[in-house]
C-alpha positions as CSV (number, residue, x, y, z in Angstrom):
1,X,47.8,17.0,-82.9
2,X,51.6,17.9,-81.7
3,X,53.8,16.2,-79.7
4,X,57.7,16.0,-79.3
5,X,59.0,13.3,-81.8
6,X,61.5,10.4,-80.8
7,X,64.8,10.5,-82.7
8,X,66.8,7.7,-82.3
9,X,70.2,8.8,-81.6
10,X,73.2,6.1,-82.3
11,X,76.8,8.5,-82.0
12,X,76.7,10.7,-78.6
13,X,79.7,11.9,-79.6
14,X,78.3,13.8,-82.7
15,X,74.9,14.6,-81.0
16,X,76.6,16.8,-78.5
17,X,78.2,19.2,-81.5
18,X,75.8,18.2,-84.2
19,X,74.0,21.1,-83.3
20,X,70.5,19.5,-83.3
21,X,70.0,19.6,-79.5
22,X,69.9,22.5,-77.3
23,X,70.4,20.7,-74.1
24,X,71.7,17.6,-72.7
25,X,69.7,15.1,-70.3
26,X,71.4,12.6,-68.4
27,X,69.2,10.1,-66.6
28,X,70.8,8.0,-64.9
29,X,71.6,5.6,-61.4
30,X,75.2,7.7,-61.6
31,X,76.9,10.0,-63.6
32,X,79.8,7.8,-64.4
33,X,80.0,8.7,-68.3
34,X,83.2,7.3,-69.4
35,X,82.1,7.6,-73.4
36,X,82.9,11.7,-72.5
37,X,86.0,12.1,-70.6
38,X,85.7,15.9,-70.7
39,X,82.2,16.1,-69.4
40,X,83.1,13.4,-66.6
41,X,85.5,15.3,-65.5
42,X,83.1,18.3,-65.1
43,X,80.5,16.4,-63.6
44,X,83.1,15.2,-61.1
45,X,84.1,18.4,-60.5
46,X,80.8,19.6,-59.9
47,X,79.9,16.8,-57.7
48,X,82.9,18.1,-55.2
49,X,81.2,21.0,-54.6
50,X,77.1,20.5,-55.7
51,X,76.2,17.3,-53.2
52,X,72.6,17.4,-55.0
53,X,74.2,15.6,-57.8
54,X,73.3,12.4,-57.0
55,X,70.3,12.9,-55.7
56,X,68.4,15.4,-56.9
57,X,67.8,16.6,-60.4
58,X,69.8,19.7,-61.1
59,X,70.3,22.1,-63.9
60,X,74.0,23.1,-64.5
61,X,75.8,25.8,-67.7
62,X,78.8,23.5,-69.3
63,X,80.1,24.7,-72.1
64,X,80.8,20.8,-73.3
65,X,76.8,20.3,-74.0
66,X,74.3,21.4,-76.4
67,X,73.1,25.1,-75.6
68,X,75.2,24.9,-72.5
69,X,72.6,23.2,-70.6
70,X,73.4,20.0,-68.4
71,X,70.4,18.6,-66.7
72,X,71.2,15.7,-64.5
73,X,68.2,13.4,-63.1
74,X,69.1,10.0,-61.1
75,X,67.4,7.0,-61.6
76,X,67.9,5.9,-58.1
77,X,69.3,2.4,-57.4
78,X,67.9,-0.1,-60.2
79,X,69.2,-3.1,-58.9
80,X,67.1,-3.7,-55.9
81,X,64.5,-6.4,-55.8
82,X,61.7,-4.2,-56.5
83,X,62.9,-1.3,-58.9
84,X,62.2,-1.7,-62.2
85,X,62.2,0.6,-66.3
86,X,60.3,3.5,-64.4
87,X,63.0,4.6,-62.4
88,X,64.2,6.2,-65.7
89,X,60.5,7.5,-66.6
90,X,60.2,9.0,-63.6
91,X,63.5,10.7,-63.6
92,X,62.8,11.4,-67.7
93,X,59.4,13.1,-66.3
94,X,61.8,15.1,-63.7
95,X,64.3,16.5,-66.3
96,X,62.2,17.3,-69.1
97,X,59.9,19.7,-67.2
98,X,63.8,21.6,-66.0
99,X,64.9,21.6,-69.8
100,X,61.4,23.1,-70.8
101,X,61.5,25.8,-67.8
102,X,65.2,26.6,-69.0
103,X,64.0,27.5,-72.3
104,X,65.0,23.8,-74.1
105,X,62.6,23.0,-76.8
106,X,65.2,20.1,-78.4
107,X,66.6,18.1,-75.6
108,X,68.3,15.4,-76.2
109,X,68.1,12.3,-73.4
110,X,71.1,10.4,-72.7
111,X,70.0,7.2,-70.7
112,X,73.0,5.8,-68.9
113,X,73.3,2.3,-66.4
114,X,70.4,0.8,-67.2
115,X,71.1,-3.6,-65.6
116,X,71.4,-5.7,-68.7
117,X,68.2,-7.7,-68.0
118,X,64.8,-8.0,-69.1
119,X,63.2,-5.9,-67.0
120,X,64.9,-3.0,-68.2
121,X,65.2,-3.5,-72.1
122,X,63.1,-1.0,-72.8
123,X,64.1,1.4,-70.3
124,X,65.0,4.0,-72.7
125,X,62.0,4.0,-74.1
126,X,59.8,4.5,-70.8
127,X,62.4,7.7,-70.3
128,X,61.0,8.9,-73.6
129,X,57.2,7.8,-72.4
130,X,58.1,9.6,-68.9
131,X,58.8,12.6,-70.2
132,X,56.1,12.9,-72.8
133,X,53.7,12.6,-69.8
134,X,55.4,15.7,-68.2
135,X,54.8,17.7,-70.9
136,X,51.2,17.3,-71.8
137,X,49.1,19.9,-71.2
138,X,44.9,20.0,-70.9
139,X,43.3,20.5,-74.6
140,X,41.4,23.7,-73.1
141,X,44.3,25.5,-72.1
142,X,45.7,24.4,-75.3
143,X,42.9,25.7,-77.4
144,X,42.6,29.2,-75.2
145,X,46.2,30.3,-74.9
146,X,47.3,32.4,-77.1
147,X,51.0,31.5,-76.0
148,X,53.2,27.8,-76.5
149,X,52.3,26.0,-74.1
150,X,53.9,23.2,-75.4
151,X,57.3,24.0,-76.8
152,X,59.2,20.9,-76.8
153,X,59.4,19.7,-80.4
154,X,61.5,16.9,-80.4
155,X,63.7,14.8,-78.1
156,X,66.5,12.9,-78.8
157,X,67.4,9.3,-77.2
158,X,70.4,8.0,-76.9
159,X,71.1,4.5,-74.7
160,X,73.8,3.2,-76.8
161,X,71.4,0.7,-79.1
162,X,68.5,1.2,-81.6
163,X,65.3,2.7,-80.4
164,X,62.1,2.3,-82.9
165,X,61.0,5.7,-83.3
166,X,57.5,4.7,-85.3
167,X,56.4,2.8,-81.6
168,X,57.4,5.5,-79.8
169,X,55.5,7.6,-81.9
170,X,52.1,5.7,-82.1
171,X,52.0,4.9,-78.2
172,X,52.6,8.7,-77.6
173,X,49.7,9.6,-80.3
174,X,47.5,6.9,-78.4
175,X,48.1,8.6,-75.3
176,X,48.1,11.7,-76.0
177,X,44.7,11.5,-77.6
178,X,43.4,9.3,-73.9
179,X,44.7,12.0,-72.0
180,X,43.0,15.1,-74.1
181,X,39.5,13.1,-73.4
182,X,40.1,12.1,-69.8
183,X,41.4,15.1,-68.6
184,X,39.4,17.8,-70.5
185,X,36.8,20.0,-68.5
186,X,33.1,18.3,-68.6
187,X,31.7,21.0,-70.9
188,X,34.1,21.1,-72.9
189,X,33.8,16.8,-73.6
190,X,30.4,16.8,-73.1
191,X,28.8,13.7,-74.9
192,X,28.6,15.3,-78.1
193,X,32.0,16.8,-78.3
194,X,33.6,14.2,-77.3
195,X,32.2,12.0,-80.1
196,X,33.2,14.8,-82.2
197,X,36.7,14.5,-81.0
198,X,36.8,10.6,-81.8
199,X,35.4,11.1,-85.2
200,X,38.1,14.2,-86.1
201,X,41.0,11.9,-84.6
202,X,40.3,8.9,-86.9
203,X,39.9,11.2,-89.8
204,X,41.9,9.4,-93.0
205,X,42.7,6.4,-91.0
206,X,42.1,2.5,-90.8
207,X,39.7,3.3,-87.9
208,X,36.5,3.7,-88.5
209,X,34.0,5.5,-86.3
210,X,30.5,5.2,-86.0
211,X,28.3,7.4,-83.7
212,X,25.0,7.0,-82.7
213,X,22.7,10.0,-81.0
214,X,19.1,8.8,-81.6
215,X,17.7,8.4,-78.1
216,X,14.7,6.0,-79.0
217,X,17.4,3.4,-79.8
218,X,19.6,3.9,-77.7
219,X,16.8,3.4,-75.3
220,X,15.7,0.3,-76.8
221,X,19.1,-1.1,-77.5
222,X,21.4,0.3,-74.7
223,X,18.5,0.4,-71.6
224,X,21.3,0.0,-68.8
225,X,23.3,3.4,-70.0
226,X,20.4,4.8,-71.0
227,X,18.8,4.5,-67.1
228,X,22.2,6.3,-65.9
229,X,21.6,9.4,-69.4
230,X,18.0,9.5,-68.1
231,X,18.2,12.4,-65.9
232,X,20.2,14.3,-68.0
233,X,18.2,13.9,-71.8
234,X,16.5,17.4,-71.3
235,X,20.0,18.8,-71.7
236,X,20.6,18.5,-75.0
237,X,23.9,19.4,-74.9
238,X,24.6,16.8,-72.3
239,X,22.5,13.7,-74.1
240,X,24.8,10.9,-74.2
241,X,26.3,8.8,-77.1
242,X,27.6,5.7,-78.5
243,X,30.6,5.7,-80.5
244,X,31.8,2.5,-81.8
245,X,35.4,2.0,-83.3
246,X,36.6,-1.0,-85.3
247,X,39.8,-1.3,-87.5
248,X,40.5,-4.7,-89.7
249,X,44.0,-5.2,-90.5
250,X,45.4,-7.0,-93.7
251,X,45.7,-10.3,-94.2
252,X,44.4,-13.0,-92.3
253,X,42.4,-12.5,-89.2
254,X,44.2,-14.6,-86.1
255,X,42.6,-12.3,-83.2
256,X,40.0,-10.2,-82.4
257,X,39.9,-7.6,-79.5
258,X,37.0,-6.3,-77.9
259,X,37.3,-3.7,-75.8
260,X,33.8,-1.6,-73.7
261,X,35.2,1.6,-72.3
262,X,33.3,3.9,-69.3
263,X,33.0,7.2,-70.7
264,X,31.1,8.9,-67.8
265,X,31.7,12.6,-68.9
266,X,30.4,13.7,-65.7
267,X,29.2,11.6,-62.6
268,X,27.1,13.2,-60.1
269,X,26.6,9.9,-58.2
270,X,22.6,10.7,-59.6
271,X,19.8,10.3,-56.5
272,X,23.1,8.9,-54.3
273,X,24.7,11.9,-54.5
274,X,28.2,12.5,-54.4
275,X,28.3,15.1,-51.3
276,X,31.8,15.8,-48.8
277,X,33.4,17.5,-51.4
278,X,33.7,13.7,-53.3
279,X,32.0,15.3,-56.7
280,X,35.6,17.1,-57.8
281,X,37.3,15.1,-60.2
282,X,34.3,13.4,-61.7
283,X,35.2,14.7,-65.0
284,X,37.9,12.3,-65.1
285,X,35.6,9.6,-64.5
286,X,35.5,8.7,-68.6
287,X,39.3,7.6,-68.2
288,X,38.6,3.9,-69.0
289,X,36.7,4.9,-72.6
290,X,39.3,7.8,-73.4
291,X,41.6,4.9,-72.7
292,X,40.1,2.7,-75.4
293,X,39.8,5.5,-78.1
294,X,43.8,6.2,-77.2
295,X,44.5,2.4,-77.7
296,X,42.6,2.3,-81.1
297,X,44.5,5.6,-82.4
298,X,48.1,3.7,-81.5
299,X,46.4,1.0,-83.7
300,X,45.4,3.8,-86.3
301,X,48.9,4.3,-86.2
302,X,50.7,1.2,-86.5
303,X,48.0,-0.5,-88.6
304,X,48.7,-4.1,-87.4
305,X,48.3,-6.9,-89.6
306,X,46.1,-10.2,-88.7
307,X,44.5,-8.5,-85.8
308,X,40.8,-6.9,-85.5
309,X,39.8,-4.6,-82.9
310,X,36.1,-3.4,-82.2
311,X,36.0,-1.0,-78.9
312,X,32.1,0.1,-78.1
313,X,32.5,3.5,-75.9
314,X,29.5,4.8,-74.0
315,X,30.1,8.5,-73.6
316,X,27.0,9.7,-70.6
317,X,26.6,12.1,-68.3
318,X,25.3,10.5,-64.4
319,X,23.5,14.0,-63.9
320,X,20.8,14.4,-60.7
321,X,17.0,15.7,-61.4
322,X,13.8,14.9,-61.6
323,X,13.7,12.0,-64.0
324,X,16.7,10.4,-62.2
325,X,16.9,6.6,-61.9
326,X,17.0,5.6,-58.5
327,X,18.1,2.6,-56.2
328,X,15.7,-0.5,-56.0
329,X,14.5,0.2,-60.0
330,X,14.8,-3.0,-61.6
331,X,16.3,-2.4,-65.7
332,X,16.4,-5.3,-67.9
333,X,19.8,-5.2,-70.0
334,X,20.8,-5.4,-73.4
335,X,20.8,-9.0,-72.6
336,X,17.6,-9.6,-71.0
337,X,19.0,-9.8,-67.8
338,X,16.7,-7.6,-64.9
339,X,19.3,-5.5,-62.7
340,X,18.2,-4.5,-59.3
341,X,19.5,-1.0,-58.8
342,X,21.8,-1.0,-55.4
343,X,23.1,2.3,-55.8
344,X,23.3,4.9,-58.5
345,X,26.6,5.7,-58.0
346,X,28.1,2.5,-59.0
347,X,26.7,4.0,-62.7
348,X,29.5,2.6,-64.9
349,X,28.6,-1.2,-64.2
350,X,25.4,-0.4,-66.1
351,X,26.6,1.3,-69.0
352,X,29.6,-1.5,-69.1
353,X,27.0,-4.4,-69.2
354,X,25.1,-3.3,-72.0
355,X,28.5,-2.3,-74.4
356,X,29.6,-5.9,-73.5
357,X,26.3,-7.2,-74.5
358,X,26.3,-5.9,-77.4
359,X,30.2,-7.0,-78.1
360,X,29.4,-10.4,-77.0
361,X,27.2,-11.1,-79.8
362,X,29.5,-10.1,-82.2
363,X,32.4,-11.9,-80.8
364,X,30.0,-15.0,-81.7
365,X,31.2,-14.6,-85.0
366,X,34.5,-13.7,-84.7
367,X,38.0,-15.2,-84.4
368,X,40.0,-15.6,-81.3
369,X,37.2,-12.6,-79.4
370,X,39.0,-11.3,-76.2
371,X,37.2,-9.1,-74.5
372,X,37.7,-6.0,-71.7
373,X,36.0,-3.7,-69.7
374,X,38.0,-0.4,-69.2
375,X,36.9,2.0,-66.4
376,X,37.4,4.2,-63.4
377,X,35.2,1.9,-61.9
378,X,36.1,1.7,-57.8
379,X,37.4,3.8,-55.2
380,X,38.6,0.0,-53.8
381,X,40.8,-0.7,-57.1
382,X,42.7,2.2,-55.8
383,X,42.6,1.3,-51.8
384,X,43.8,-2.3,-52.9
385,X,46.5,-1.8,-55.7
386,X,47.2,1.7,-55.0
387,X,48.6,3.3,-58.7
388,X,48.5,-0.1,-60.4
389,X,45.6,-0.9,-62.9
390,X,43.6,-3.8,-61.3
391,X,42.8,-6.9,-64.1
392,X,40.1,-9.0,-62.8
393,X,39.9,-12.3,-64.9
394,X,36.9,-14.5,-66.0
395,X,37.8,-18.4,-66.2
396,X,38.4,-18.5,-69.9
397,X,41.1,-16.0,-69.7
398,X,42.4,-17.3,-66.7
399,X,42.8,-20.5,-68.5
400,X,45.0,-18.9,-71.2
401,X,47.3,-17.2,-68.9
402,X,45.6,-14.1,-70.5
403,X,46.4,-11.4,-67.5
404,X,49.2,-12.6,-66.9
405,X,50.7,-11.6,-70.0
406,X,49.4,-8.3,-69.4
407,X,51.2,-7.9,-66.5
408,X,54.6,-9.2,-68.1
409,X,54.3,-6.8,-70.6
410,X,53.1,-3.9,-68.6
411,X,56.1,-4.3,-65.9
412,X,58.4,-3.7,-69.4
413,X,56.7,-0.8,-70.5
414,X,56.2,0.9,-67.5
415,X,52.5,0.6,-67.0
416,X,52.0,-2.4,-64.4
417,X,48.8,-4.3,-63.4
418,X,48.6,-6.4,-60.6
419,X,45.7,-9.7,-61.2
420,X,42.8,-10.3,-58.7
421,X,40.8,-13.4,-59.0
422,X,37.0,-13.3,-59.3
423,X,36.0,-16.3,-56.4
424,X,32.5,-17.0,-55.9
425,X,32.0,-15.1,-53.0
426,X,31.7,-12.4,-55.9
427,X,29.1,-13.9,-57.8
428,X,27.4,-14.8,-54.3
429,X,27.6,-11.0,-53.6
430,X,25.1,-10.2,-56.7
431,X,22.9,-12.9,-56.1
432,X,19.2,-11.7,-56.4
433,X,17.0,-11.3,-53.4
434,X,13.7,-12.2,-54.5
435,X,12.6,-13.4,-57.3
436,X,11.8,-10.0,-59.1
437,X,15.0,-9.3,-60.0
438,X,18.4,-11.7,-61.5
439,X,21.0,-9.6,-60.1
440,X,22.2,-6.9,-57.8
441,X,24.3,-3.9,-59.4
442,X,25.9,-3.8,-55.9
443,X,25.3,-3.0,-52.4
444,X,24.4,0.6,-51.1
445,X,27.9,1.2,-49.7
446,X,31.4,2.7,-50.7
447,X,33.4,0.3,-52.3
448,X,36.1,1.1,-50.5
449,X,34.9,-0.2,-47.9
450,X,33.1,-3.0,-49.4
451,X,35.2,-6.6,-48.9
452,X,36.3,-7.2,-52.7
453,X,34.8,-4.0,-53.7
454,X,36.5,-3.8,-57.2
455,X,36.5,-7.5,-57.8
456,X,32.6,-8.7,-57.4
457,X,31.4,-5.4,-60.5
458,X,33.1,-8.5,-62.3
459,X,30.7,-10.4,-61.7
460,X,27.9,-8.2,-62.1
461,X,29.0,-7.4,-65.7
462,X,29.4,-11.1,-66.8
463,X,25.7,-11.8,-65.4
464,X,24.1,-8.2,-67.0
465,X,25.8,-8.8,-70.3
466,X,25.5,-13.0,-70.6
467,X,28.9,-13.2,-70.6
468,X,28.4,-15.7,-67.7
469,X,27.2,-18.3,-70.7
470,X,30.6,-18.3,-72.4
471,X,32.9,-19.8,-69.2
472,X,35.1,-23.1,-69.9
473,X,32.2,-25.3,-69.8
474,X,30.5,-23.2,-72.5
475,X,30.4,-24.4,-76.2
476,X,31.9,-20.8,-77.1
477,X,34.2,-20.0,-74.3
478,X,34.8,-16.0,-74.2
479,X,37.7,-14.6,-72.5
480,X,37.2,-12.0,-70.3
481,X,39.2,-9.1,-68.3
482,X,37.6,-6.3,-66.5
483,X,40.4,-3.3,-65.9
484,X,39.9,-1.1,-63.5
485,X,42.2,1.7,-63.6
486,X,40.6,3.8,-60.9
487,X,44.5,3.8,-59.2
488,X,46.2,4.3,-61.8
489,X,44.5,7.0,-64.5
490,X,45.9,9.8,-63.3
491,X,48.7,10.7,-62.0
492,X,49.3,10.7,-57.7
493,X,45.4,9.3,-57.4
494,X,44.5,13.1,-57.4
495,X,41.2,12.8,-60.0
496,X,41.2,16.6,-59.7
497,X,44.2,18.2,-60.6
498,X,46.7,15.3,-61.4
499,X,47.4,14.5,-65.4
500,X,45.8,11.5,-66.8
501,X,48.8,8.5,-67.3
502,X,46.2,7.2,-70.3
503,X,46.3,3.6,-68.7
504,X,46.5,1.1,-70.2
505,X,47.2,2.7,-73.5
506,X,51.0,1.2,-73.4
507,X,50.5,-1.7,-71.7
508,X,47.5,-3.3,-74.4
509,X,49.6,-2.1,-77.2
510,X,52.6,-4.2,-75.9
511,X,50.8,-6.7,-75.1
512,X,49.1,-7.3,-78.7
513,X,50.8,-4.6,-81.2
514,X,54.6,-6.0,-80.9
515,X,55.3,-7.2,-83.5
């Protein structure tokens, strides 16, 4: 698995002759670089006569740079009230994909005028993060090309103080592996293959992986995800499975992370069709599991101490046939919980309830248990927060300010979240209608234009998995966060074409891997 390393780069002065670099990228709100007077001056010539430098991001020869090429990308004013660190991964993203085009496969970033304030501390680091996500390229047209398609081999930051090139390094590996499984074709990460990818990325590592593909259990023990596989078990090449991660680190245990991830390989919609043109893109719609597995290999990497993660993935195809489950079935979950089925588009709520199920039980026995949902779960996530990841919070976590944090940290690292509160008229939303069934999976309706479309699944997957036992007034209090990144796991909201970000890869790992 290649990607471009970080190297932390401490003396411009010696970069730009060292030899090491073959092209110089200057990100930055101006080009102001007093460090250089020579190149100042050239910039400021150029500037006289070039008025995209400013801007726009432009590609220049200098003779005073590495491999004569001068990339400049602006940043755009940081010190407004609502700027933040991804001015410069944005502008990162920008240049990189110039220095690649020019024939750069060492450029070296120079990250200028970033405001001395917490909000940009890292800012450096998202550059790096920004232009990593340029780069990337879909694992099929890597594995078919005979030609580089990814020539950039390492990229050198400087921003005038120390950047920690092991982080960089792991977060990039965790999302480089989320973006390989979101964004592959649907054949090609079918159930089985991408199981197969899991188990070859956690080869030799602190991770291990278990995969299950005996359909009788599964059945029995996953009968949610199992309703949404049901239609597509005659293809055997498209039967679903479960693959389970868990990593221990050393020392003594303080926390333990439990994370369910929707890996819908493939969704249909099943007997409620997707139709309009709305089934393009569904590939995508395991971004919330490839998520997890990308989390769990920046762990791999890192191999924290006093923390335990456990991530329960279920990897199904939502196919249409004869044997499809329909709307009004009633399914009894892992929990014992009967579901009345609304609509089988809203698939991913089923599969969810039964992962966290089964991770509920175990957090019984372990310390500190947080637990998340990951998914592309609603087309209202999206409509509400636009490109943010939507956290939706049970009580407990509430109580421990848990999203919040996430947030904090996310803002820093240049994957944001915005909180919504679950309120009662969520729970009120599920309520059964007769006394056949416990709980509605939803209502037969888009989400997006369902009132608190991506905050009531919430409470559908407490109720379906028994989480709704383990609130504040609960002996065993379990918190809770449901993340819907259905805005943000790709990039411009285009689930067809545009490259998967891998949220929340960067924001979980700052939020628990910091050291």
């Amino acid at each position: 698995m290649s990607y471009p390393d970080a190297v932390n780069v401490i003396d411009i002065q010696n970069a730009l002759t060292s030899g090491q670099w073959d092209s110089l990228i200057v990100v930055a709100p101006n080009f102001d670089l007093q460090q250089t007077a020579p190149l100042n001056d050239f910039i400021k010539n150029a500037a006289s006569v070039d008025a995209r430098i400013g801007s726009q991001t432009v590609l220049m020869i200098c003779d005073l740079v590495p491999g004569n090429r001068l990339i400049l990308s602006p940043s755009g004013d940081v010190n407004g009230d609502y700027a933040d660190a991804r001015n410069f991964g944005d502008a990162a993203n920008a240049a990189i994909l110039m220095a690649k085009q020019s024939g750069s496969t060492r450029p070296l970033i120079w990250v200028q005028g970033a405001p001395d304030n917490e909000l940009y501390a890292f800012s450096a680091e998202v550059a790096y993060l920004g232009a990593t996500q340029s780069l990337w390229q879909p694992l099929e047209a890597r594995e078919c090309r005979e030609e580089n398609i990814e020539p950039i081999e390492q990229i050198g930051i400087y921003a005038g103080s120390d950047i920690d090139e092991k982080w960089l390094s792991a977060l990039e590996a965790g999302r480089r592996v989320a973006r390989d499984l979101c964004g592959t074709e649907p054949e090609r990460m079918a159930p089985p293959k991408f199981a197969q990818y899991c188990v070859e990325a956690f080869e030799d590592s602190a991770v291990t992986v278990t995969v299950r593909d005996d359909m009788d259990g599964l059945e029995t023990d996953y009968p949610m995800m199992m309703a949404v596989a049901r239609a597509s078990l005659a293809v055997v090449r498209h039967q679903p499975r479960l693959v389970r991660l868990e990593y221990t680190g050393s020392g003594k245990i303080e926390k333990t992370l439990m994370l369910a991830g929707k890996g819908l390989v493939y969704d249909t919609g099943g007997a409620d069709l997707k139709v309009g043109g709305h089934m393009a893109g569904m590939s995508r719609d395991k971004g919330g599991g490839a998520g997890v597995v990308g989390f769990l290999k920046t762990v791999a990497a890192l191999k924290p101490a006093g923390i335990k993660v456990v991530a329960e993935i279920g990897v199904v195809r939502n196919s249409v046939g004869s044997d499809a489950f329909v709307p009004d079935e009633i399914i009894t979950s892992h929990a014992g919980v009967r579901a009345r089925i609304g609509n089988t588009d809203a698939e991913g709520r089923l599969v969810l309830g039964d992962l966290l199920s089964h991770l509920r039980v175990d957090a019984l026995n372990e310390v500190n248990p947080e637990l998340f949902s990951v998914a592309t779960l609603t087309g209202h996530a999206a409509r509400s927060v636009g490109p943010y990841t939507a956290l939706v919070e049970n009580a407990p976590a509430r109580r421990n300010g848990l999203s919040q944090t996430m947030v904090d940290n996310g803002d820093l690292w240049g994957d944001p979240c915005e909180i919504s509160r679950s309120r009662r008229e969520d729970w009120s939303f599920i309520a059964p209608r007769t006394a056949a069934d416990d709980v509605m999976s939803c209502n037969n309706a888009a989400s997006a234009v369902t009132a608190r479309g991506h905050q009531f699944p919430m409470a559908f997957l407490a109720i379906s998995s028994g989480l709704d036992k383990h609130g504040c007034d609960s002996d065993k209090p379990i918190p809770f966060v449901h993340i819907d990144i259905a805005g943000s796991g790709v990039e411009d909201g285009d689930w067809q074409h545009g490259k998967p970000t891998a949220s929340p890869v960067v924001m979980l790992a700052a939020t628990y891997l910091r050291s």
